[in-house]
Every structure is written in C-alpha cells, then in structure tokens.
PAGU-504881 format. One record per residue: residue number from 1; chain; x negated, y negated, z of N, C-alpha, C, O, CB in turn. Coordinates in Angstrom, 1 decimal. Atoms other than C-alpha are relative to their C-alpha. Glycine has a CB too. Example, Ala and Ser with C-alpha at 12.3 -4.5 7.8 and 13.67 -1.06 7.14 Angstrom:
! residues 2
<1, 'A', <-0.9, 1.2, 0.0>, <-12.3, 4.5, 7.8>, <-0.9, -1.2, 0.0>, <-1.9, -1.2, 0.7>, <1.0, 0.0, 1.2>>;
<2, 'A', <0.9, 1.1, 0.0>, <-13.7, 1.1, 7.1>, <0.8, -1.1, 0.8>, <0.3, -2.2, 0.9>, <-0.4, -0.5, -1.4>>;
END
This chain:
! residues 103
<1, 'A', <-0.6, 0.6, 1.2>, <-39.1, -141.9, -63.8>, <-0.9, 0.4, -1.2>, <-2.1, 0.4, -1.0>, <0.0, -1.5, 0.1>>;
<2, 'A', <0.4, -0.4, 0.9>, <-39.9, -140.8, -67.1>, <-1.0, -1.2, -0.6>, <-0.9, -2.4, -0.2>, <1.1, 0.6, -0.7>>;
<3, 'A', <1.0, 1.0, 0.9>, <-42.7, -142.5, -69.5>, <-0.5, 0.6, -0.9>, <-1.5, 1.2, -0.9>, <-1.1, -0.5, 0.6>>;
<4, 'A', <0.3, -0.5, 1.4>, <-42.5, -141.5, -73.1>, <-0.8, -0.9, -0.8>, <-0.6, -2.0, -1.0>, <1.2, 0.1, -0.7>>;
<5, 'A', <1.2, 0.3, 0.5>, <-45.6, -142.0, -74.9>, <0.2, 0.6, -1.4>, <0.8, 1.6, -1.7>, <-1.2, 0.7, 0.9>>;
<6, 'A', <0.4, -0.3, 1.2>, <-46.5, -142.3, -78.5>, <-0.9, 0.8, -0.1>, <-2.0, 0.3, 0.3>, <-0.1, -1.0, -0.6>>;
<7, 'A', <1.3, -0.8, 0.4>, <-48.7, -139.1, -79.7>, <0.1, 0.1, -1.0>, <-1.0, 0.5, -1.4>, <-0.3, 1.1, 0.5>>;
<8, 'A', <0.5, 0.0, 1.7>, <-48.0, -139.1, -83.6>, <1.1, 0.0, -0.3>, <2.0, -0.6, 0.2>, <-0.9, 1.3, -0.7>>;
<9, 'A', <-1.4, -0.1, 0.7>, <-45.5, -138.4, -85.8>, <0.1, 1.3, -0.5>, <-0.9, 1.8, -1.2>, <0.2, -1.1, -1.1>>;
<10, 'A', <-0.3, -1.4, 0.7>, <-43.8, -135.0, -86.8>, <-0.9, 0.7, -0.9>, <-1.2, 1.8, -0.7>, <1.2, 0.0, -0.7>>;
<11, 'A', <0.9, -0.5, 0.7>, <-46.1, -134.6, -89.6>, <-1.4, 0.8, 0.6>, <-2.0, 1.8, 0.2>, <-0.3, -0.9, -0.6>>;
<12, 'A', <1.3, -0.2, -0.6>, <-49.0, -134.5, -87.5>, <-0.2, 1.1, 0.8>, <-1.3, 1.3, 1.2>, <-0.4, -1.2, 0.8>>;
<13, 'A', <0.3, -0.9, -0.6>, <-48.4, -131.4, -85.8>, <0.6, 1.2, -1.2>, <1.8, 1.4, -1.3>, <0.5, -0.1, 1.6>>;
<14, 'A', <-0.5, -1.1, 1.2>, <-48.0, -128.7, -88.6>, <0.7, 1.3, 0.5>, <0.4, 1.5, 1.6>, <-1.4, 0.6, -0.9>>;
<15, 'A', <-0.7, -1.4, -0.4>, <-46.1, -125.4, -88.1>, <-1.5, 1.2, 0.3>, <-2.5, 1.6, -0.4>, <1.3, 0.7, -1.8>>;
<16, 'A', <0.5, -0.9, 0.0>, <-47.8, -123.0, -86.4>, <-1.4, 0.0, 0.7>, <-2.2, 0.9, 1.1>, <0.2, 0.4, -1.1>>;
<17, 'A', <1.8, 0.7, -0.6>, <-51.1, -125.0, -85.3>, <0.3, -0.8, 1.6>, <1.2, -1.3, 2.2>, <-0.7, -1.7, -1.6>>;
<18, 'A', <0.0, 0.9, -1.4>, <-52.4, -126.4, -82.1>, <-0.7, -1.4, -0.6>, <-1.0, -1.5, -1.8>, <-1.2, 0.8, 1.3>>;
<19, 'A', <0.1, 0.7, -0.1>, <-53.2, -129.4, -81.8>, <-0.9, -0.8, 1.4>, <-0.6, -0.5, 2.5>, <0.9, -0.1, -0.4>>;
<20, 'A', <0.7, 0.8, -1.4>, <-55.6, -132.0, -79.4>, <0.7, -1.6, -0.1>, <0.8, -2.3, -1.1>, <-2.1, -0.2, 0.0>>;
<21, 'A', <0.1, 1.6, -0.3>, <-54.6, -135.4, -78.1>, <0.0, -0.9, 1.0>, <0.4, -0.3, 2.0>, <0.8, -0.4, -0.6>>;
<22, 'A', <0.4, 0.7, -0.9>, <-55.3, -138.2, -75.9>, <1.0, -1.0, 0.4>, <1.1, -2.0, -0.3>, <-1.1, -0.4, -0.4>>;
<23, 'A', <-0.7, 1.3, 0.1>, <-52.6, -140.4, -74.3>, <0.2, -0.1, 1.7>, <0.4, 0.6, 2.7>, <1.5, 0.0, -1.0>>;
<24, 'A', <0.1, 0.6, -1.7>, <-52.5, -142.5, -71.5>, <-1.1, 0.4, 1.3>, <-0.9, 0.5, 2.5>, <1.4, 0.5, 0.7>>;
<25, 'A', <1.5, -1.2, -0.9>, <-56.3, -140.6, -70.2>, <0.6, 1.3, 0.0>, <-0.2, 2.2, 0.4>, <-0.6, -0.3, 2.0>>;
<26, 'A', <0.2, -1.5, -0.1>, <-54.9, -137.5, -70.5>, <-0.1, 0.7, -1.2>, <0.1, 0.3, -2.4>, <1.1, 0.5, 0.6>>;
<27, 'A', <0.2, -1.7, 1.1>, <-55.7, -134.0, -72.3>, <1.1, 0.5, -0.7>, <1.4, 1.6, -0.4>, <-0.4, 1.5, 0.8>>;
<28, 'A', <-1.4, -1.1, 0.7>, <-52.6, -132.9, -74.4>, <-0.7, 1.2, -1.0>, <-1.8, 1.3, -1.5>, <1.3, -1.1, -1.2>>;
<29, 'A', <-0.4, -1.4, 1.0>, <-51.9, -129.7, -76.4>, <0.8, -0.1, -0.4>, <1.7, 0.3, 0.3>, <0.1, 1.2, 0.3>>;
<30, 'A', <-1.0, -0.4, 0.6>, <-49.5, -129.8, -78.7>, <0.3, 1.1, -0.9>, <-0.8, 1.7, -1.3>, <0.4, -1.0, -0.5>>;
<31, 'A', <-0.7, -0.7, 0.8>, <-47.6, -127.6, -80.7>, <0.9, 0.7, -1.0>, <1.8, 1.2, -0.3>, <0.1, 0.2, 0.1>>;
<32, 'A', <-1.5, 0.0, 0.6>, <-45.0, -126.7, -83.4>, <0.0, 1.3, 0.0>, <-1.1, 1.8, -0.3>, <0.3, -0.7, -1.4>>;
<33, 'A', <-0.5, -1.5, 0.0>, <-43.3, -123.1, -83.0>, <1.3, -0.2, -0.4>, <1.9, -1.0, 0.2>, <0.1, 0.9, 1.6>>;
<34, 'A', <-1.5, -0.5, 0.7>, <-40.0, -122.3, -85.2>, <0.4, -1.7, 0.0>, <1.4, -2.0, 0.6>, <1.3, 1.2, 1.2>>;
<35, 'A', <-0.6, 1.1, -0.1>, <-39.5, -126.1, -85.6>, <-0.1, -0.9, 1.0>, <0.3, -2.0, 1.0>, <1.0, 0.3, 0.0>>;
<36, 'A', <0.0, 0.8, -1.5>, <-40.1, -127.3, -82.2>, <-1.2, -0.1, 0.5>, <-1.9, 0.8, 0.7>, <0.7, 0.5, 1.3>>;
<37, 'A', <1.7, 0.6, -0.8>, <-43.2, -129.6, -80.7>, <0.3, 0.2, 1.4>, <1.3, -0.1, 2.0>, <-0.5, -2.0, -0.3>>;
<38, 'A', <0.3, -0.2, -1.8>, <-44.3, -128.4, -77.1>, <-1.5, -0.8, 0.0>, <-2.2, -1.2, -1.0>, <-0.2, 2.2, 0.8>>;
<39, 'A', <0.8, 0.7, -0.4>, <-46.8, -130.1, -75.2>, <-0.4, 0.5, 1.6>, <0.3, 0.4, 2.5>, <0.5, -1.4, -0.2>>;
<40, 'A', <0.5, -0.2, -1.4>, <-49.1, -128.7, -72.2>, <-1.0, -0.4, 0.0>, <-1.6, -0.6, -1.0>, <-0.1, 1.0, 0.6>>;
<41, 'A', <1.2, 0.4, -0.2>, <-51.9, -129.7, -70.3>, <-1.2, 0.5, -1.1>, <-1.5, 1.7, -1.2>, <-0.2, 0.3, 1.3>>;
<42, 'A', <1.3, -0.8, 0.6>, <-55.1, -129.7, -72.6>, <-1.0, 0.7, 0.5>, <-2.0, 1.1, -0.2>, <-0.7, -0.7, -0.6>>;
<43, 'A', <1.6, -0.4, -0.3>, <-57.6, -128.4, -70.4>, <0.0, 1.4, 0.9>, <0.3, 1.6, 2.1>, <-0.8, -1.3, 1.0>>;
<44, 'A', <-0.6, -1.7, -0.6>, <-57.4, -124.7, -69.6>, <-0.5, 0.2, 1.0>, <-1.7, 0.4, 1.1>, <-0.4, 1.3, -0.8>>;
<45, 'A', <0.5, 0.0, -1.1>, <-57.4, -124.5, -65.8>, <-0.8, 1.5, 0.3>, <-0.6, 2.0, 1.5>, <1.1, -0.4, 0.8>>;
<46, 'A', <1.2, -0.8, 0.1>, <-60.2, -121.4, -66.4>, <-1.2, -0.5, 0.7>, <-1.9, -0.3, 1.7>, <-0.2, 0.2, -1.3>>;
<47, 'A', <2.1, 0.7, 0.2>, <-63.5, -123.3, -67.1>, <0.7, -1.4, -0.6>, <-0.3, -2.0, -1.2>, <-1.5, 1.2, -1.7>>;
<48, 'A', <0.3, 1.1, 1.3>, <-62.0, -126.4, -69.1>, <0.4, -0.1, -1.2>, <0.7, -1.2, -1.6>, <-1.0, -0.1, -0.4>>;
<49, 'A', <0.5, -0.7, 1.4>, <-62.0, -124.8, -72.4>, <1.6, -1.0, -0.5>, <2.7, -1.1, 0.1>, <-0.2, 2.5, -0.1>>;
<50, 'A', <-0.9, 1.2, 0.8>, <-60.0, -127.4, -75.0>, <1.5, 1.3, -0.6>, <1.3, 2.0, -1.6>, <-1.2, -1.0, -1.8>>;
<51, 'A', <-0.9, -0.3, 0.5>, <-56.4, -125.7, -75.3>, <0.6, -0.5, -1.2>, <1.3, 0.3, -1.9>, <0.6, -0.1, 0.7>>;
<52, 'A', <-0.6, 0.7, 1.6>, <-55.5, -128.0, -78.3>, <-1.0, 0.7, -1.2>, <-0.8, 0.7, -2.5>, <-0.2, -2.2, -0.2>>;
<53, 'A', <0.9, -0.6, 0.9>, <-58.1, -126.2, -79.9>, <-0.3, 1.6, -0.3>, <-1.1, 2.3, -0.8>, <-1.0, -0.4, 0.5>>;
<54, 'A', <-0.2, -1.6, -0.4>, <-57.0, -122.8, -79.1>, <0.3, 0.2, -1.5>, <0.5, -0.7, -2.3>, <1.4, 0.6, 1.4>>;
<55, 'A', <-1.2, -0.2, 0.3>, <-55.3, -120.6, -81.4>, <0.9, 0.8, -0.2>, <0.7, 2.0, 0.1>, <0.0, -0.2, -0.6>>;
<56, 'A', <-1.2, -0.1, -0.3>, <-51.9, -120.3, -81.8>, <0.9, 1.8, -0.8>, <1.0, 2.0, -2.0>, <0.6, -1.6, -0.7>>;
<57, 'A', <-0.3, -0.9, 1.0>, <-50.5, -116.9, -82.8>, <2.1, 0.4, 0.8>, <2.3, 1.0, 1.9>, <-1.8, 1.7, 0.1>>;
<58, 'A', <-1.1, 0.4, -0.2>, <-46.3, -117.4, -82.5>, <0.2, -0.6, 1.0>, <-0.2, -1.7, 0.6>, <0.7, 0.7, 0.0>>;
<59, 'A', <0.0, 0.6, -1.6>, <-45.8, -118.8, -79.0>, <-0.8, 0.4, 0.6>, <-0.1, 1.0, 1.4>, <1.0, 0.3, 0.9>>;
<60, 'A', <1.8, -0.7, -0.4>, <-49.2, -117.5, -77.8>, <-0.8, -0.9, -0.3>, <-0.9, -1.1, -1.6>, <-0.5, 1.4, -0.7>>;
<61, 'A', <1.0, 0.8, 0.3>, <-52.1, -120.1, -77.4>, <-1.0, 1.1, 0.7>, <-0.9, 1.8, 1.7>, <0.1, -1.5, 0.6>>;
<62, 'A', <1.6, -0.8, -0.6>, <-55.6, -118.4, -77.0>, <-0.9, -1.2, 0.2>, <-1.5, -1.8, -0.7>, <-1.0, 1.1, -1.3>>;
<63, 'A', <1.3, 0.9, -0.7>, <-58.0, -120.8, -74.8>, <-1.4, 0.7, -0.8>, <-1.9, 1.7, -0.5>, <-0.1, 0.2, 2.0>>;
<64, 'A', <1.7, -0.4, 0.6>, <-61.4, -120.7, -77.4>, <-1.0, 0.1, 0.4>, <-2.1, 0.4, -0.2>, <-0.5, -0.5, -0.9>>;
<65, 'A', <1.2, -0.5, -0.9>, <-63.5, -120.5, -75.0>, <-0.1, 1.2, 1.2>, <-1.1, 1.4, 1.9>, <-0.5, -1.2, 0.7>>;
<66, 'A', <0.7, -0.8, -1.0>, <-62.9, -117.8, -72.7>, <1.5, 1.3, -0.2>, <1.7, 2.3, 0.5>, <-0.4, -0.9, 1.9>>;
<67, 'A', <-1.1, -0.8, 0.1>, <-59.3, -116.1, -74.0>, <0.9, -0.1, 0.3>, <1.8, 0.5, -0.3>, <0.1, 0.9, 0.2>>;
<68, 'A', <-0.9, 0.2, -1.0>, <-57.1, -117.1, -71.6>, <1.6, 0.0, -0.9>, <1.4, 0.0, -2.2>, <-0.5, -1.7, 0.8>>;
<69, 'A', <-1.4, 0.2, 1.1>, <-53.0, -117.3, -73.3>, <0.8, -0.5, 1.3>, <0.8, -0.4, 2.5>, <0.8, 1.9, -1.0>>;
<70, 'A', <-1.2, 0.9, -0.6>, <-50.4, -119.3, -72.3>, <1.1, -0.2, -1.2>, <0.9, -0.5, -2.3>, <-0.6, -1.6, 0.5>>;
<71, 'A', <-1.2, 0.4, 0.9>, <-46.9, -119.5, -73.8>, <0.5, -1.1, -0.1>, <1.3, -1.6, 0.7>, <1.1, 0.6, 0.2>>;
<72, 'A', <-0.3, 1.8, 0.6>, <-46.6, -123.0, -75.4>, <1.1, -0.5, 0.3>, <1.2, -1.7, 0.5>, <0.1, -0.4, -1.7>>;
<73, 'A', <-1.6, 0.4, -0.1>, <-42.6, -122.9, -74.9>, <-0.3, -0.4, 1.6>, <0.1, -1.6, 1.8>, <1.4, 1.5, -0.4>>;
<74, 'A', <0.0, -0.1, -1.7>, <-43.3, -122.7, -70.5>, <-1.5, 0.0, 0.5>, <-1.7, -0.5, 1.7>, <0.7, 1.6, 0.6>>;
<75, 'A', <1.5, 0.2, -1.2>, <-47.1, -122.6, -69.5>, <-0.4, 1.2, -0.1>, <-1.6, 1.4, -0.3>, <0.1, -0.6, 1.8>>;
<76, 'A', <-0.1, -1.2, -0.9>, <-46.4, -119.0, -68.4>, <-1.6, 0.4, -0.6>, <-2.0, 0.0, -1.7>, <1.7, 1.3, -0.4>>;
<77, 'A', <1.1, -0.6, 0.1>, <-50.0, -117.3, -68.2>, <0.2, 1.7, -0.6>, <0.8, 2.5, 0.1>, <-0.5, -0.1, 1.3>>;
<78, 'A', <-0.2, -0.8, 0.6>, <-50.0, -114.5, -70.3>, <-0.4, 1.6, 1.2>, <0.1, 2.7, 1.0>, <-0.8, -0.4, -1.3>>;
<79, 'A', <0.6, -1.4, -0.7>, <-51.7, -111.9, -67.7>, <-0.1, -0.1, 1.5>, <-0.5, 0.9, 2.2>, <-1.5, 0.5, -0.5>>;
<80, 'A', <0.2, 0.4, -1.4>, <-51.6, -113.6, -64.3>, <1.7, -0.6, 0.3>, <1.9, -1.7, -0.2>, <-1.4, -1.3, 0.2>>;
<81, 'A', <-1.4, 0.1, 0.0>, <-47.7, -113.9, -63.5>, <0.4, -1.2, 1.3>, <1.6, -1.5, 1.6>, <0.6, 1.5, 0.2>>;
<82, 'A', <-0.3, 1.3, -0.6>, <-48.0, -116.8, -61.0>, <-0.6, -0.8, -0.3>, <-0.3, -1.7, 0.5>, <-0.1, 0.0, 1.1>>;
<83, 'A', <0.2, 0.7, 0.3>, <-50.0, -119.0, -62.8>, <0.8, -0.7, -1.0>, <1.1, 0.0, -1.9>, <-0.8, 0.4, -0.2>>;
<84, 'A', <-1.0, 1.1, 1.4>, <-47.9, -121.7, -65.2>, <-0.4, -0.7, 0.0>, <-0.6, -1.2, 1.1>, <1.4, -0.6, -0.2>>;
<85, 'A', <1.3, 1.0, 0.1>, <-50.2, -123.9, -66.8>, <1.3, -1.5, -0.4>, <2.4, -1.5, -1.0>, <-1.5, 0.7, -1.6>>;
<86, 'A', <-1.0, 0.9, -0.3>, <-48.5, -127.4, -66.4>, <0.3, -0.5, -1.7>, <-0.4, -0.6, -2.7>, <-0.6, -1.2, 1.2>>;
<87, 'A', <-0.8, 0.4, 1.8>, <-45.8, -128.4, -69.8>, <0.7, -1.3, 0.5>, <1.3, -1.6, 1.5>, <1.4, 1.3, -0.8>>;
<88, 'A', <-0.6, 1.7, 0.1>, <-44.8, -131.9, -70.6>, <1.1, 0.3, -0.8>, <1.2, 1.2, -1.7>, <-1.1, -1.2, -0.8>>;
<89, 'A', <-1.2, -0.1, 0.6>, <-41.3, -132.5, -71.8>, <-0.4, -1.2, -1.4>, <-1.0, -2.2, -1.2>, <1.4, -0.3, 1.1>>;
<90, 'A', <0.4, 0.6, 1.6>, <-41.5, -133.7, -76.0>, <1.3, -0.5, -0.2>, <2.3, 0.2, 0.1>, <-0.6, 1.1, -1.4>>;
<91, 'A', <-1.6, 0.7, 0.9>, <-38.6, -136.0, -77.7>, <-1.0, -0.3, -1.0>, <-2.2, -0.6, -1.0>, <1.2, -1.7, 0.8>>;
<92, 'A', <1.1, 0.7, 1.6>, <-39.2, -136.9, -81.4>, <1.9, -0.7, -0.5>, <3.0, -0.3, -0.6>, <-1.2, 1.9, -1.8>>;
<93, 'A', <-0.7, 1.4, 0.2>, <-37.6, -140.4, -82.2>, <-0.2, -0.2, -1.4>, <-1.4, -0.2, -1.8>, <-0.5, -1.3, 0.9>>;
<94, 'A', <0.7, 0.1, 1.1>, <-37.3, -140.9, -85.9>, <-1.3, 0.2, -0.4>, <-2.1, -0.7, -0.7>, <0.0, -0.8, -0.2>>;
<95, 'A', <1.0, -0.6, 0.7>, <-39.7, -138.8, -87.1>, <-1.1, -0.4, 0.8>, <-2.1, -0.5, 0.0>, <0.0, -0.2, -1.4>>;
<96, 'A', <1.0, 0.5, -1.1>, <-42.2, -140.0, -83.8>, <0.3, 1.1, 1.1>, <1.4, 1.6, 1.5>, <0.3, -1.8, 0.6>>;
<97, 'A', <-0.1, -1.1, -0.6>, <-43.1, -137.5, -81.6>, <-0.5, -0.8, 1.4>, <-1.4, -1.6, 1.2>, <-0.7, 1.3, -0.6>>;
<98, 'A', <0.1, 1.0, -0.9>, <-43.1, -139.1, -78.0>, <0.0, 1.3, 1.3>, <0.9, 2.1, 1.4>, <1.5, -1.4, -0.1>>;
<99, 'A', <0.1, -0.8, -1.7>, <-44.0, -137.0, -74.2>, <-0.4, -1.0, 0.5>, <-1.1, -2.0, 0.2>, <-1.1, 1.5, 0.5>>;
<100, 'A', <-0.3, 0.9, -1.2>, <-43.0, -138.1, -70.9>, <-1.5, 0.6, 0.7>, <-1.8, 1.8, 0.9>, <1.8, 0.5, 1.0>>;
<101, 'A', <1.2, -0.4, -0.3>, <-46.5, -138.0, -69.5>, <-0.5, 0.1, 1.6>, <-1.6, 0.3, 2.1>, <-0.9, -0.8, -0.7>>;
<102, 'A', <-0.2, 0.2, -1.5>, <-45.0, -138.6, -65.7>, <1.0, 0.9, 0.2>, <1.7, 0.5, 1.1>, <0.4, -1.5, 0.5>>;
<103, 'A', <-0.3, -1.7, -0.8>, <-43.3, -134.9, -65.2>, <-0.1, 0.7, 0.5>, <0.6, 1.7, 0.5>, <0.0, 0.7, -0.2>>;
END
C-alpha cells in the first residue's frame, strides 16, 4: 500500500537541480527535469556518496564523490546495465510535492 509523504513544495526543487531530503529516516534525491520532480534513493549504492548532492546535467545525476550517473527519470546506471538504482514514485498535490516512500 502506498504512503505519500510530505517532502516540500514545487518551489523547493528548482529546474534542473538536485536536491537532498529526509522523510520518514530515509535518504531522498530529488529532482526537477523538463517540468517533472523524480525521486531516488539518496545514497549512491558505490561508497554512500550523497546523490541529492550530485550534479544534475539533463537527466544525468553525477554521484560527487566517486562519479557514478544514474538517470533520475528510472535509476538506470549509466555504465553498468544491470544496476537500477532504486526510484520512488512523486505526486504533487497543490503545489506539495508528496513520494510514496513504501514502493
């Protein structure tokens, strides 16, 4: 069963930028690409290295600590083709941006 969680509001994730945040103990990453907030795990299964802190160059996150890329829209690993780093599904409710944090 789904469980949509308050993480900010539309504003708060700007075009084009990553983003960190914390809900319900977990690591998020968010994102805005062409209009649309994605949300994957924050913690780049590498070393750790803070994904919300990456950055973002069009659908392309760069993990800042060790390079790693992942496409924000799916997880997909940019260079390792069975790796998909895990993505949370995003609704935005009057201008509230809300992931199901049980996906």
């Amino acid at each position: 069963m789904a469980r949509w969680v308050l993480v900010g509001l539309v504003t708060d994730f700007p075009e084009g930028e990553a983003r960190e945040v914390v809900a319900e103990g977990r690591v998020l990453a968010l994102f805005c690409v062409d209009g649309s907030i994605y949300a994957l795990d924050g913690v780049c299964p590498h070393q750790g290295g803070p994904l919300g802190r990456g950055s973002l160059r069009g659908c392309i996150v760069t993990c800042p600590w060790h390079g790693w890329q992942y496409d924000v829209r799916t997880g997909q690993h940019q260079s390792i083709p069975s790796l998909v780093h895990r993505s949370y599904p995003v609704q935005i409710r009057d201008n509230q941006v809300f992931v199901d944090v049980d996906s």
